[in-house]
Every structure is written in C-alpha cells, then in structure tokens.
N, CA, C and O of each residue as an XYZ file, in Angstrom:
776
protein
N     -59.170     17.359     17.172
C     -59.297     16.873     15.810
C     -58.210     15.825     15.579
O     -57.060     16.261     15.542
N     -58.404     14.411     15.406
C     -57.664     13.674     14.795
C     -57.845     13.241     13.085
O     -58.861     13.308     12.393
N     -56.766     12.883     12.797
C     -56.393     12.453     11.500
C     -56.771     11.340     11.066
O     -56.313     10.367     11.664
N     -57.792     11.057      9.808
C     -58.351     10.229      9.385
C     -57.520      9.893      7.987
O     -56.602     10.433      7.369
N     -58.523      8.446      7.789
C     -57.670      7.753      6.665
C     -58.594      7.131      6.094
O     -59.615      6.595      6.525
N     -57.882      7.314      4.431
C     -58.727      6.819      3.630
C     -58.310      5.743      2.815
O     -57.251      6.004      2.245
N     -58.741      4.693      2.576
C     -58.327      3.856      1.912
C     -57.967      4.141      0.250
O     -58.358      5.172     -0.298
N     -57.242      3.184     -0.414
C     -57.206      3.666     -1.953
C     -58.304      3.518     -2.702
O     -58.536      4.365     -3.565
N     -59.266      2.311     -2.495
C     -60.212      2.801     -3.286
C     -61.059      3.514     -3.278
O     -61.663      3.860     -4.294
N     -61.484      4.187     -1.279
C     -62.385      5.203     -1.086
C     -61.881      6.610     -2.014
O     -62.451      7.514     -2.624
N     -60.388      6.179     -1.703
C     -59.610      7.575     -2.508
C     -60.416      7.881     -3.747
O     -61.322      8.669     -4.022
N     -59.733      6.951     -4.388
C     -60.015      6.962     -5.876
C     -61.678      7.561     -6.402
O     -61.898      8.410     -7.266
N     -62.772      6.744     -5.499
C     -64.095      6.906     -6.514
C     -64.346      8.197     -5.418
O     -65.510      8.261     -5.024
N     -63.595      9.037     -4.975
C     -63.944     10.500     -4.289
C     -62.903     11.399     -4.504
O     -62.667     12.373     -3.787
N     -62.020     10.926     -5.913
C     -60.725     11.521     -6.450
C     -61.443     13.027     -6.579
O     -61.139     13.795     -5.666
N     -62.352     13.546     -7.592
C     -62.972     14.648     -8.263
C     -62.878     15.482     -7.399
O     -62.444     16.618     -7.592
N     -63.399     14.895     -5.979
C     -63.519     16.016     -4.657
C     -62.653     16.324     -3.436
O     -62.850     16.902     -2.367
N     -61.210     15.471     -4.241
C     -60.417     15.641     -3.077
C     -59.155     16.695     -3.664
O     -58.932     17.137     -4.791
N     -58.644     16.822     -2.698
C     -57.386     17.995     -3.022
C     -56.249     17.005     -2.705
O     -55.993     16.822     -1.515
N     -55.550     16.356     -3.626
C     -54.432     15.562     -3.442
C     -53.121     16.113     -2.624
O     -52.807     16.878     -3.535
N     -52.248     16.310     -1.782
C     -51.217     16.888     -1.426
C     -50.476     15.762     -1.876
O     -51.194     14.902     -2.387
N     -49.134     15.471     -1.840
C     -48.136     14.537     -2.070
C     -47.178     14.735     -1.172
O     -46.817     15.911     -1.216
N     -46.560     14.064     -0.315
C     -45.401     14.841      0.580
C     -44.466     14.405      0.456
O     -43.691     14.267      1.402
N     -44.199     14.035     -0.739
C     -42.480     12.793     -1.071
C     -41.703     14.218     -1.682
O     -42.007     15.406     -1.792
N     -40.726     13.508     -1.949
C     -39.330     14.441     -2.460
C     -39.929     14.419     -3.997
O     -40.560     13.528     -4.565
N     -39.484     15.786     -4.495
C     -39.822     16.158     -6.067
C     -39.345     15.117     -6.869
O     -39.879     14.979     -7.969
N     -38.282     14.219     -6.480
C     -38.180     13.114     -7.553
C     -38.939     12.070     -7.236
O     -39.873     11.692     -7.943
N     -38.541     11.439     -5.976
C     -40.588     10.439     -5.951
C     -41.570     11.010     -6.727
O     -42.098     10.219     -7.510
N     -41.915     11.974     -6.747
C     -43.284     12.555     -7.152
C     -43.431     12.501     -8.708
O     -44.497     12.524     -9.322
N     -41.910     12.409     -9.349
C     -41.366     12.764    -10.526
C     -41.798     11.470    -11.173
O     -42.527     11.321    -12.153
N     -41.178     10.532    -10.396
C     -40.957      9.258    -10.867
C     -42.645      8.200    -11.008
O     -42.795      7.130    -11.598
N     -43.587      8.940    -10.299
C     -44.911      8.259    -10.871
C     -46.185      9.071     -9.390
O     -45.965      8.412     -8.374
N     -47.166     10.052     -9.125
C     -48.341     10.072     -8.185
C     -49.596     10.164     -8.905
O     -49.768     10.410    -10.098
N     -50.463      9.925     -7.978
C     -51.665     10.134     -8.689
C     -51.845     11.563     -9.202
O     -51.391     12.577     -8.670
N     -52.624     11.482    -10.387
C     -53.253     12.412    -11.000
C     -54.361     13.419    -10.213
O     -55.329     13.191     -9.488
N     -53.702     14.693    -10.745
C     -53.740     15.564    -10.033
C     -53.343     16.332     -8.413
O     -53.748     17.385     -7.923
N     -52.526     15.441     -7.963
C     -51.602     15.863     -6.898
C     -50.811     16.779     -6.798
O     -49.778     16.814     -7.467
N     -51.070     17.484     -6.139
C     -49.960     18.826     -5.513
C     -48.557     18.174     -4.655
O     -48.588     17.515     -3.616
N     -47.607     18.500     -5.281
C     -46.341     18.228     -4.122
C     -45.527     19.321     -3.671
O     -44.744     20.074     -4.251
N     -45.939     19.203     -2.416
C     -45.334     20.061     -1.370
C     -44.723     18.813     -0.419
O     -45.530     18.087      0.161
N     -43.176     18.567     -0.266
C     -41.956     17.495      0.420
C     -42.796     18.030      1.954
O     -43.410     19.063      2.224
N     -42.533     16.995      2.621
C     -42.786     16.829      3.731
C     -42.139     18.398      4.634
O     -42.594     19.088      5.546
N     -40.764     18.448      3.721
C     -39.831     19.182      5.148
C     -40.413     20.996      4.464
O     -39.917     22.021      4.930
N     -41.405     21.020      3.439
C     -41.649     22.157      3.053
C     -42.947     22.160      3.801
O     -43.337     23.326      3.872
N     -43.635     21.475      4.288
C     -45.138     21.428      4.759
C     -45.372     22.887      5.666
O     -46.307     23.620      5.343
N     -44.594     23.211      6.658
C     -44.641     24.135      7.504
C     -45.058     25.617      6.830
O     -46.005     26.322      7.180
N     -43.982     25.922      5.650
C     -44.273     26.985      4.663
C     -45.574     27.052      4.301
O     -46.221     27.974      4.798
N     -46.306     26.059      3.313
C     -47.184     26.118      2.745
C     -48.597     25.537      3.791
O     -49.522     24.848      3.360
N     -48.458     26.008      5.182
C     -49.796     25.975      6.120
C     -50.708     26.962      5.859
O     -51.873     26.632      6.080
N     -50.543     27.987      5.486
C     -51.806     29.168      5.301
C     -52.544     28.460      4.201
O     -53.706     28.057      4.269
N     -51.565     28.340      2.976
C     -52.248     27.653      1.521
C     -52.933     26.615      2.041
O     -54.137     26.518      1.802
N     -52.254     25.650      2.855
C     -53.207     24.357      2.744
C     -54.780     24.188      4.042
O     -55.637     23.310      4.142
N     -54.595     25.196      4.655
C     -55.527     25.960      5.490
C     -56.960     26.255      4.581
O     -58.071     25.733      4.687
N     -56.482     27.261      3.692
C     -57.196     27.810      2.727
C     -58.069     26.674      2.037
O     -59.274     26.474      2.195
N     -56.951     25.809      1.036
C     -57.560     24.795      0.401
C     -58.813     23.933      1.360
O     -60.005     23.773      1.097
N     -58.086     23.520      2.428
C     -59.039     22.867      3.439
C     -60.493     23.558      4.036
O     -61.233     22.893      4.761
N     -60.685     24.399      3.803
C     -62.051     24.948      3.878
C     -62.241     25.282      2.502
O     -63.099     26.156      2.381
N     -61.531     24.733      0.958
C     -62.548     24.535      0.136
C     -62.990     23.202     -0.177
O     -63.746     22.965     -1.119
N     -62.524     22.324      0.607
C     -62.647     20.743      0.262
C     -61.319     19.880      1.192
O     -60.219     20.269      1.583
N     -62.003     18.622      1.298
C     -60.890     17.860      1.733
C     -59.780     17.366      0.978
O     -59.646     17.241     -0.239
N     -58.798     17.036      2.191
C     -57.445     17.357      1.603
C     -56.975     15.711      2.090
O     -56.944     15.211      3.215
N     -56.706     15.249      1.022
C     -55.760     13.758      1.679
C     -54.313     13.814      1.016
O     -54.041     14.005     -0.170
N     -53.725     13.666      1.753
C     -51.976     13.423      2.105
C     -51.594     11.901      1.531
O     -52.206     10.840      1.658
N     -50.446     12.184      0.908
C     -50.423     10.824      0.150
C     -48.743     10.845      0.181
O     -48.176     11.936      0.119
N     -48.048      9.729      0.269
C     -46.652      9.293      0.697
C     -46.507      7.856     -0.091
O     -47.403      7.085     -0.436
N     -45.440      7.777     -0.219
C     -44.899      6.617     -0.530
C     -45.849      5.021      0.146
O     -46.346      4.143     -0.559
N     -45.849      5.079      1.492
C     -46.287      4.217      2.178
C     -47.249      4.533      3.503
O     -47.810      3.734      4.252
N     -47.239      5.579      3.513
C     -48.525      6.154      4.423
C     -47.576      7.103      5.799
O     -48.121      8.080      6.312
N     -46.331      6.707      6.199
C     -45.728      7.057      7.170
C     -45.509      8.546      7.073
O     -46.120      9.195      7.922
N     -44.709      9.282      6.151
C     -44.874     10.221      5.434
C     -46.050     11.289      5.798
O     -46.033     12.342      6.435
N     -47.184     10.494      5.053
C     -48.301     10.898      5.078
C     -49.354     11.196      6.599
O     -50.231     12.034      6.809
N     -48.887     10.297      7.300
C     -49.362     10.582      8.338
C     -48.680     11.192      9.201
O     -49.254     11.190     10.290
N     -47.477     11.841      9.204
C     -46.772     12.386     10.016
C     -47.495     13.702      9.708
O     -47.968     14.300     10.675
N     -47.673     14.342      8.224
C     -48.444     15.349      7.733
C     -49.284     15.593      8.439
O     -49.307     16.619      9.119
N     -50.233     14.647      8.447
C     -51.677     14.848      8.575
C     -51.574     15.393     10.155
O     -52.291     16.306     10.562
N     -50.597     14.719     10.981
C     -50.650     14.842     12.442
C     -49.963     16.806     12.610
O     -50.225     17.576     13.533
N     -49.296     17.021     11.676
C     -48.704     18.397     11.712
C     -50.068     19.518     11.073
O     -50.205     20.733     11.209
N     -50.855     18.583     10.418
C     -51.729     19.724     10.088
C     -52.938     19.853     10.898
O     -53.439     20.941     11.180
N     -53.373     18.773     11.251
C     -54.204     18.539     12.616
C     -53.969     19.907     13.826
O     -54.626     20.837     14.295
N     -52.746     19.378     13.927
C     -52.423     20.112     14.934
C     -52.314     21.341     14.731
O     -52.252     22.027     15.751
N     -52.256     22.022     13.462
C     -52.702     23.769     13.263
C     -53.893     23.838     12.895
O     -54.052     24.750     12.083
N     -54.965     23.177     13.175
C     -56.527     23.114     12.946
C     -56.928     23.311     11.229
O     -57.738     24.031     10.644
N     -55.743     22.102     10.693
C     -56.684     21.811      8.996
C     -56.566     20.244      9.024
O     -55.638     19.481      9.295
N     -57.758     20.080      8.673
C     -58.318     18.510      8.763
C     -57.890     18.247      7.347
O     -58.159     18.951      6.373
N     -57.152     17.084      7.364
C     -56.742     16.210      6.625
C     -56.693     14.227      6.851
O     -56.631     13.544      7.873
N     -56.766     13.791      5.144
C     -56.819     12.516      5.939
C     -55.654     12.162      4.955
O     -55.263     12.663      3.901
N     -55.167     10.863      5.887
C     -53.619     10.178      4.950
C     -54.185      9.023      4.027
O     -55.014      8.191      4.394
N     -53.824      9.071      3.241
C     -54.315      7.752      1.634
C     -53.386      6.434      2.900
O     -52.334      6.798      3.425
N     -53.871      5.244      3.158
C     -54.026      3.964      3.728
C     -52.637      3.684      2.562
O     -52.838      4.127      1.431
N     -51.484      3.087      2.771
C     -50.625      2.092      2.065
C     -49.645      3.511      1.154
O     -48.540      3.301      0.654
N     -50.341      4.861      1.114
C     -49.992      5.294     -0.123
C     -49.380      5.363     -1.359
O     -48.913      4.224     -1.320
N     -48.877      5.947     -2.812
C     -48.905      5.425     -3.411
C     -48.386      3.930     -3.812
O     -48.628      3.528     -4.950
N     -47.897      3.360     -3.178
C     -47.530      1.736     -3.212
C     -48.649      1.349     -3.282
O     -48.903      1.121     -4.465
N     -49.784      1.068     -2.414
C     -51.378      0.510     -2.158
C     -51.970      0.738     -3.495
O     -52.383     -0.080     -4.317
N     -51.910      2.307     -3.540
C     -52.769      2.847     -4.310
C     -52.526      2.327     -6.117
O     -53.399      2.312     -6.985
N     -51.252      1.993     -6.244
C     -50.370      1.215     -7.539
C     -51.081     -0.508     -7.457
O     -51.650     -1.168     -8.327
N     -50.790     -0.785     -6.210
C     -51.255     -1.970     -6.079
C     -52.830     -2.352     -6.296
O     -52.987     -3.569     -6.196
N     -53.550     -1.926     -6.456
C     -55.086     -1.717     -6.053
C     -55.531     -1.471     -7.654
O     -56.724     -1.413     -7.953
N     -54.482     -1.333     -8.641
C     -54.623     -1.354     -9.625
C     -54.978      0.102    -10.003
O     -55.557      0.336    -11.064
N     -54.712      0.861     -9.333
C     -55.117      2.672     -9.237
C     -54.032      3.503    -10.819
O     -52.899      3.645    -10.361
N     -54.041      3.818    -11.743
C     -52.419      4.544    -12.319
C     -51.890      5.805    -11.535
O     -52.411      6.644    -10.800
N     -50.727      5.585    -11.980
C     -49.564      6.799    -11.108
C     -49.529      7.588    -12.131
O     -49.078      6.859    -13.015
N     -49.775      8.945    -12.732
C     -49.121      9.660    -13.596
C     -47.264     10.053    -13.614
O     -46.567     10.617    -12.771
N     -47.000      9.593    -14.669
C     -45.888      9.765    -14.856
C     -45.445     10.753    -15.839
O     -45.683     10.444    -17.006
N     -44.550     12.448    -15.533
C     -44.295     13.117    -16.252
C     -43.281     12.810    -17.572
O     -42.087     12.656    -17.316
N     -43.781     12.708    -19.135
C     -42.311     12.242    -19.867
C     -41.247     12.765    -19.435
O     -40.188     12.141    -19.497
N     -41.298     13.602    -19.086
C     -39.752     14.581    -18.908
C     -39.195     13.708    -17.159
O     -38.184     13.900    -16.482
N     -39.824     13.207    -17.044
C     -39.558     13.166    -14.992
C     -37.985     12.337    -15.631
O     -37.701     11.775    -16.688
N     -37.184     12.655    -14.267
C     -36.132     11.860    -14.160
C     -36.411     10.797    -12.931
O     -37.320     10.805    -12.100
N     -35.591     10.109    -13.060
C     -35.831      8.535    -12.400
C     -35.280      8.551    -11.420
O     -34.106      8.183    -11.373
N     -36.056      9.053    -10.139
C     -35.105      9.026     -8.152
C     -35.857      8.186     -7.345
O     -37.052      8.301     -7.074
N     -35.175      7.440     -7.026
C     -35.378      6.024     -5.871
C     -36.565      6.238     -4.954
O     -36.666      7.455     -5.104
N     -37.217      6.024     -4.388
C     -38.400      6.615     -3.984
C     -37.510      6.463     -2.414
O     -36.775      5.476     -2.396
N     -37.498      7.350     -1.076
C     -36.994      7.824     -0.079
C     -36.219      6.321      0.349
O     -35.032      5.999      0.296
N     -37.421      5.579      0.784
C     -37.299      4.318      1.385
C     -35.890      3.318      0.605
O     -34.835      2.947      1.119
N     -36.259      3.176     -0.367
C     -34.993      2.515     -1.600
C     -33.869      3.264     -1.116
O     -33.061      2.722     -0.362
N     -33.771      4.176     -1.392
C     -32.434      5.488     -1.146
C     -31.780      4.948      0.560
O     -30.749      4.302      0.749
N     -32.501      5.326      1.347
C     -31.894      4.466      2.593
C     -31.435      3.420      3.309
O     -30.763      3.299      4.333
N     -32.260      2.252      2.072
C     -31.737      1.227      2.051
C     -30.313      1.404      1.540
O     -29.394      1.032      2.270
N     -30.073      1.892      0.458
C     -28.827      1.633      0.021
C     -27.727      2.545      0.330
O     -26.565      2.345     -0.023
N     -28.120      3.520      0.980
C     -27.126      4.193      1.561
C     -26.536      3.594      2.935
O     -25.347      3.686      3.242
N     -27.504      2.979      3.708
C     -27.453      2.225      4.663
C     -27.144      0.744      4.752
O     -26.751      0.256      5.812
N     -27.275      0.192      3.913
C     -26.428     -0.973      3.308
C     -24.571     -0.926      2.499
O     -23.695     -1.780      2.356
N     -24.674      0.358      2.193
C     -23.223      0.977      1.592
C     -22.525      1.047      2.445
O     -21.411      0.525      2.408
N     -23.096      1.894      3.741
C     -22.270      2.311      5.298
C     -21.430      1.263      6.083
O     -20.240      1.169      6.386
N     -22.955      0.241      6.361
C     -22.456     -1.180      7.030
C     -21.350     -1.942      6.159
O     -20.155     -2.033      6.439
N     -21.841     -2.336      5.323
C     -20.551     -2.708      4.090
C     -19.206     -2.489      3.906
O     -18.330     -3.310      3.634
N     -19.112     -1.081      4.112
C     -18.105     -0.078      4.787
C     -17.375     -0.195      5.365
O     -16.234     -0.583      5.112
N     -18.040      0.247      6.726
C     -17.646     -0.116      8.253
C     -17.081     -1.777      8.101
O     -15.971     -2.067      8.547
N     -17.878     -2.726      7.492
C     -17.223     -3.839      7.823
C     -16.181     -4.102      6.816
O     -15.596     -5.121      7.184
N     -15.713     -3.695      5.801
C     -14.415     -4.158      5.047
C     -13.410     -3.239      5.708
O     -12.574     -3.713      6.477
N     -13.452     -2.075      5.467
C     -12.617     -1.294      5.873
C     -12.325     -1.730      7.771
O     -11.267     -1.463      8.341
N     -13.415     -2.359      8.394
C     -13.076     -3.356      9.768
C     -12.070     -4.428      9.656
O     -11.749     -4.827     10.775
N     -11.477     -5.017      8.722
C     -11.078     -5.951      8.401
C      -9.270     -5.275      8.619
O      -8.273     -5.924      8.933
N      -9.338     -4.363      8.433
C      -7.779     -3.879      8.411
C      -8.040     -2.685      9.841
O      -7.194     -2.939     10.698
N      -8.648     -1.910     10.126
C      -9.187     -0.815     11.094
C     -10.020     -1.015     11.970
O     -10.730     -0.018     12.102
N     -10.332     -1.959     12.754
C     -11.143     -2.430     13.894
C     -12.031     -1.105     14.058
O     -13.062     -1.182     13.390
N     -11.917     -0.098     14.661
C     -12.423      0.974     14.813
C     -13.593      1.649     13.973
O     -14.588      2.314     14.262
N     -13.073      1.220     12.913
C     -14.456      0.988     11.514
C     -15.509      0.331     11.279
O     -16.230      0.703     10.354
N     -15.850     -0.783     12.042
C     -16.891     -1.468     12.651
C     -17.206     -0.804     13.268
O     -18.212     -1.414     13.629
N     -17.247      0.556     14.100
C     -18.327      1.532     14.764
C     -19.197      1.536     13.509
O     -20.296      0.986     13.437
N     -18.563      2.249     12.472
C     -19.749      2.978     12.306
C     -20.717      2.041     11.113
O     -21.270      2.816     10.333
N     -20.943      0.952     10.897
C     -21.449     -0.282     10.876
C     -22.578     -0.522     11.974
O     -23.778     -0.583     11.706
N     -21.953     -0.669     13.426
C     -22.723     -0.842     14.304
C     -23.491      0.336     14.179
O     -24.627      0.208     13.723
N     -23.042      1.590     14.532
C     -24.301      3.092     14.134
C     -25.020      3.207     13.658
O     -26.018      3.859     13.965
N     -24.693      2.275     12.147
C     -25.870      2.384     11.002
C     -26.700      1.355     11.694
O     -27.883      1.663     11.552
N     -26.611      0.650     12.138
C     -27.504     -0.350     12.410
C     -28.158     -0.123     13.612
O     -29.299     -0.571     13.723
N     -27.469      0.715     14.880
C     -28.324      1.064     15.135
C     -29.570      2.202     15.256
O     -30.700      2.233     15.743
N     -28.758      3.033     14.586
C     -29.789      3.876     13.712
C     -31.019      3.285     13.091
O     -32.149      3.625     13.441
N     -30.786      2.429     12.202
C     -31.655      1.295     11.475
C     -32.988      1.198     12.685
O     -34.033      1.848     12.681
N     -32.462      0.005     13.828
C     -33.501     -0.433     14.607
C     -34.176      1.032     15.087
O     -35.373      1.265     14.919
N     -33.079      2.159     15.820
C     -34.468      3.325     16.163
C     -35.393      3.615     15.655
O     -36.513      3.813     16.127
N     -34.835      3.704     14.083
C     -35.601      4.170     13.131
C     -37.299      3.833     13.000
O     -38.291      4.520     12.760
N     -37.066      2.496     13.274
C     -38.118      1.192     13.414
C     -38.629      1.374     14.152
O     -39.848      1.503     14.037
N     -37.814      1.528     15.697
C     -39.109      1.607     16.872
C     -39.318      2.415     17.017
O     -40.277      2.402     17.789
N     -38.855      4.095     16.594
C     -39.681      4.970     16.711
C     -40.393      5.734     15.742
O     -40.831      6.866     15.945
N     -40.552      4.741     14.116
C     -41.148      5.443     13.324
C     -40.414      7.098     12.711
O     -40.924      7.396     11.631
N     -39.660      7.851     13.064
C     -38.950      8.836     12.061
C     -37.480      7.864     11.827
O     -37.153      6.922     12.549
N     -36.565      8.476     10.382
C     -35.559      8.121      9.807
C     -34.307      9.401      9.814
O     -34.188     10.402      9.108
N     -33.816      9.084     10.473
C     -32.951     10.516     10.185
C     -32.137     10.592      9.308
O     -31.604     11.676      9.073
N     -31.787      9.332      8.508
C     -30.904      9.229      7.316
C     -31.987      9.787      6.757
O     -32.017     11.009      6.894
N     -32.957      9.277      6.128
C     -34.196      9.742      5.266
C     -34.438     11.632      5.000
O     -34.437     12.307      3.971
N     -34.669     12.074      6.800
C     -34.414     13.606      6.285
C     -32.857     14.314      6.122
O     -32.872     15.545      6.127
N     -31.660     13.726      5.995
C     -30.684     13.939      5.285
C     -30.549     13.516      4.469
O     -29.412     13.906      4.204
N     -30.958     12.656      3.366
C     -30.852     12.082      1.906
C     -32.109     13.036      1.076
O     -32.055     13.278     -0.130
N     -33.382     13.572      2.122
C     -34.305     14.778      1.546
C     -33.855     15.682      1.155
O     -34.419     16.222      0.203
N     -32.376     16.394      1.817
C     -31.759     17.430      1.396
C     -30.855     17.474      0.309
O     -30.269     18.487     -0.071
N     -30.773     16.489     -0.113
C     -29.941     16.385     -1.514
C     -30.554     17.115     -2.580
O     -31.767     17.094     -2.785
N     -29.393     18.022     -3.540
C     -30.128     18.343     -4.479
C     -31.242     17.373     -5.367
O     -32.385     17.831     -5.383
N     -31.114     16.598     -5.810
C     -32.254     16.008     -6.471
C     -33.497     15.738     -5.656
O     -34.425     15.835     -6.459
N     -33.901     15.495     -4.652
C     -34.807     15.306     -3.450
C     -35.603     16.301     -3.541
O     -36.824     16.187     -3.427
N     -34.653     18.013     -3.880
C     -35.076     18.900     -3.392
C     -36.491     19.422     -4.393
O     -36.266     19.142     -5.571
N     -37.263     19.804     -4.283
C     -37.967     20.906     -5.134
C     -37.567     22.147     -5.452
O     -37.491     22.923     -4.500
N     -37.246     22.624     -6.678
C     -36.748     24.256     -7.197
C     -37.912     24.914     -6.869
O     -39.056     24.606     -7.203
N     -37.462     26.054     -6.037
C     -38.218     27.138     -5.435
C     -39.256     27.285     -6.598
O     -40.432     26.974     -6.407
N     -38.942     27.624     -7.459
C     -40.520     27.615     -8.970
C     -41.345     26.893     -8.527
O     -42.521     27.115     -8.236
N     -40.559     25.725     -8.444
C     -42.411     24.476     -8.303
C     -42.812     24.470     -7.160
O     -43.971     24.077     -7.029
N     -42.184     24.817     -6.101
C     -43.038     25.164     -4.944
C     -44.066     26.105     -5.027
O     -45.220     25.708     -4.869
N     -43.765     27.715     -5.329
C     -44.223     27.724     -5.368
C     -45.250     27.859     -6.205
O     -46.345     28.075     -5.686
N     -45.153     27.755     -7.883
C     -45.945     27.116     -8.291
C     -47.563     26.490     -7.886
O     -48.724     26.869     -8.041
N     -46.850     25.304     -7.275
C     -47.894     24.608     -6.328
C     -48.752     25.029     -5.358
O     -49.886     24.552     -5.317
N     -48.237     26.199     -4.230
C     -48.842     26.889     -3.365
C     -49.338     27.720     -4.426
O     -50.522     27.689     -4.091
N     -49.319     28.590     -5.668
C     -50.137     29.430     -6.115
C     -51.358     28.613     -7.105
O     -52.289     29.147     -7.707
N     -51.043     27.315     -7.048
C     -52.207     26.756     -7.794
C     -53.418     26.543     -6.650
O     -54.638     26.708     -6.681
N     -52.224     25.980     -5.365
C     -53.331     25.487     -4.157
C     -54.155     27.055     -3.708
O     -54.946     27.016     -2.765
N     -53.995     27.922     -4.182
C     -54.127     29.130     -3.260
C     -55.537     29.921     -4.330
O     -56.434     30.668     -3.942
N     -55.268     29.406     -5.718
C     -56.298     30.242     -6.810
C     -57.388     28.993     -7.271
O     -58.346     29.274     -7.992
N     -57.199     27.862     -6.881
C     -57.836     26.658     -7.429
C     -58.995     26.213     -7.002
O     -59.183     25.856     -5.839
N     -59.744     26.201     -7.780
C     -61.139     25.637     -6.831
C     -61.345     24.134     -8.057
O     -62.321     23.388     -7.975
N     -60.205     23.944     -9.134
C     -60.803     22.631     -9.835
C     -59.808     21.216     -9.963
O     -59.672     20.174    -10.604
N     -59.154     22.128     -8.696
C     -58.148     21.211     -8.408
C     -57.114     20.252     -9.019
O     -56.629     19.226     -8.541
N     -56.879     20.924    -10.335
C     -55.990     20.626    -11.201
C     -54.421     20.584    -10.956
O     -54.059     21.179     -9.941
N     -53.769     20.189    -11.456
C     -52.582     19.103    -10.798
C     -51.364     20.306    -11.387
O     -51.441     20.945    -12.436
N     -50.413     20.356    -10.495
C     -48.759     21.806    -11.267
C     -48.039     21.422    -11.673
O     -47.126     22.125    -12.106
C-alpha cells in the first residue's frame, strides 16, 4: 500500500467525506486549518494508530501539514501499519492559496508555523556563532553546525531542529486535547472538528 495525494481542490469538493487529520504543532493548528480537522502533532501520531485505524475503515483519511512534508511523512507511517491515507498536495499553504479558508479559533494564540520557527532559530544561531566569532574564533563552529545541519536537513528531507522546537511547551498539545481528539476520532461518524 502506498500513499496517495490529493490535491486542494480535490480536497475541498470531497471535504464532507473526508476525515481531516492535521499533523502540525497545536499552535500551527491554533493559528488557522481547515474546517473540521482533527490535530494529532506529528510526534503524537504513533499513540493515536488504533483511533486512526478505526476512523480509516469508516472513511478516508487525508493528512494535512503546513506544506505537505509533514504530511507525508504521516501518511508513509500509517501506510506502513496498514491504514490508507492520503497527504493534502502543498498543505495548508496550497490549500490558503487556492483560495480554500483556514478556520481560525478566536481564542487561538499566535505560533509561527514550524518552518518560520526554524528559520529563526537558525538564523539567531549563525548570527551567534558569527559575532561572538569575532572575539572567540571557536564560535564560528557552531555557525558552521547550523548550517550544516541546514543543508542535511534539505537533502534528506527530516529537520532535527524542527523536532526539538516541537517539544516546546507551546508546540505541545495539553494531554485534554489530545485526547479529546482521539475520543472524537474514535465515537464520530460526522466528522466534526475538537
């Protein structure tokens, strides 16, 4: 079984019949997803496999991320425990772009969506490394680290700053809305959003 993909607008006019997952950090998710999406963070996915098992033999399930990377890392982890899922093409970025709306909670607080966050933590580092180089030679390591961290990152598609900036409290999801979410995914057949 491989992992299929759906574009945003196939998404959209087959919204009614799909089971949204979200796999960004509770403040991405906070800060604007489509309507009716379940968020379960990427690094919680493992937990909530029976639930999303379940859901998946009541309907299909598409995985939705910031930019699809996310999302398809999902899809390849759920594949591989035999629940078919497909990843939303561009995710929500595309899906914003395509003229699609993001629901936004009034109450949500405002967190950088993953990608932003690493930029600037990773732009802070190098920055760093190079002033504090200016008096400490030795401090230009870790400048060079970030950077080359940076390029792995690139050629091999995972971020490892990314799943250490996930673990930050704000990133995190409060055990409630997890599970929350797994008890909506688990009693739901109308696929209404937690």
């Amino acid at each position: 079984m491989t992992p299929t993909s759906l574009a945003p607008d196939q998404a959209h006019t087959r919204l009614h019949e799909l089971t949204v997952i979200d796999v960004r950090t509770p403040g991405e998710y906070a800060s604007g997803h489509i309507a009716g999406a379940h968020n379960i963070p990427l690094d919680h996915l493992d937990a909530a496999l029976p639930v999303l098992k379940s859901a998946a033999e009541r309907g299909e399930l598409v995985v939705v991320c910031a930019s699809g990377a996310r999302s398809a890392q999902a899809c390849d982890t759920l594949t591989g425990h035999g629940i078919p899922a497909a990843t939303l093409t561009g995710g929500t970025t595309a899906w914003s772009q395509r003229g699609h709306d993001l629901h936004r909670p009034a109450d949500a607080r405002g967190v950088w969506p993953m990608d932003r966050q690493v930029r600037f933590v990773a732009g802070s580092l190098i920055l760093a490394g190079l002033a504090v180089g200016q008096r400490r030679a030795a401090a230009r390591w870790l400048s060079v680290g970030v950077a080359g961290g940076l390029v792995y990152s690139a050629v091999s598609g995972s971020c490892a700053m990314a799943r250490v900036l996930a673990k930050l409290p704000l990133n995190q999801p409060r055990a409630t809305d997890l599970d929350a979410t797994l008890a909506a995914l688990a009693h739901s057949d109308d696929r209404s959003a937690t």
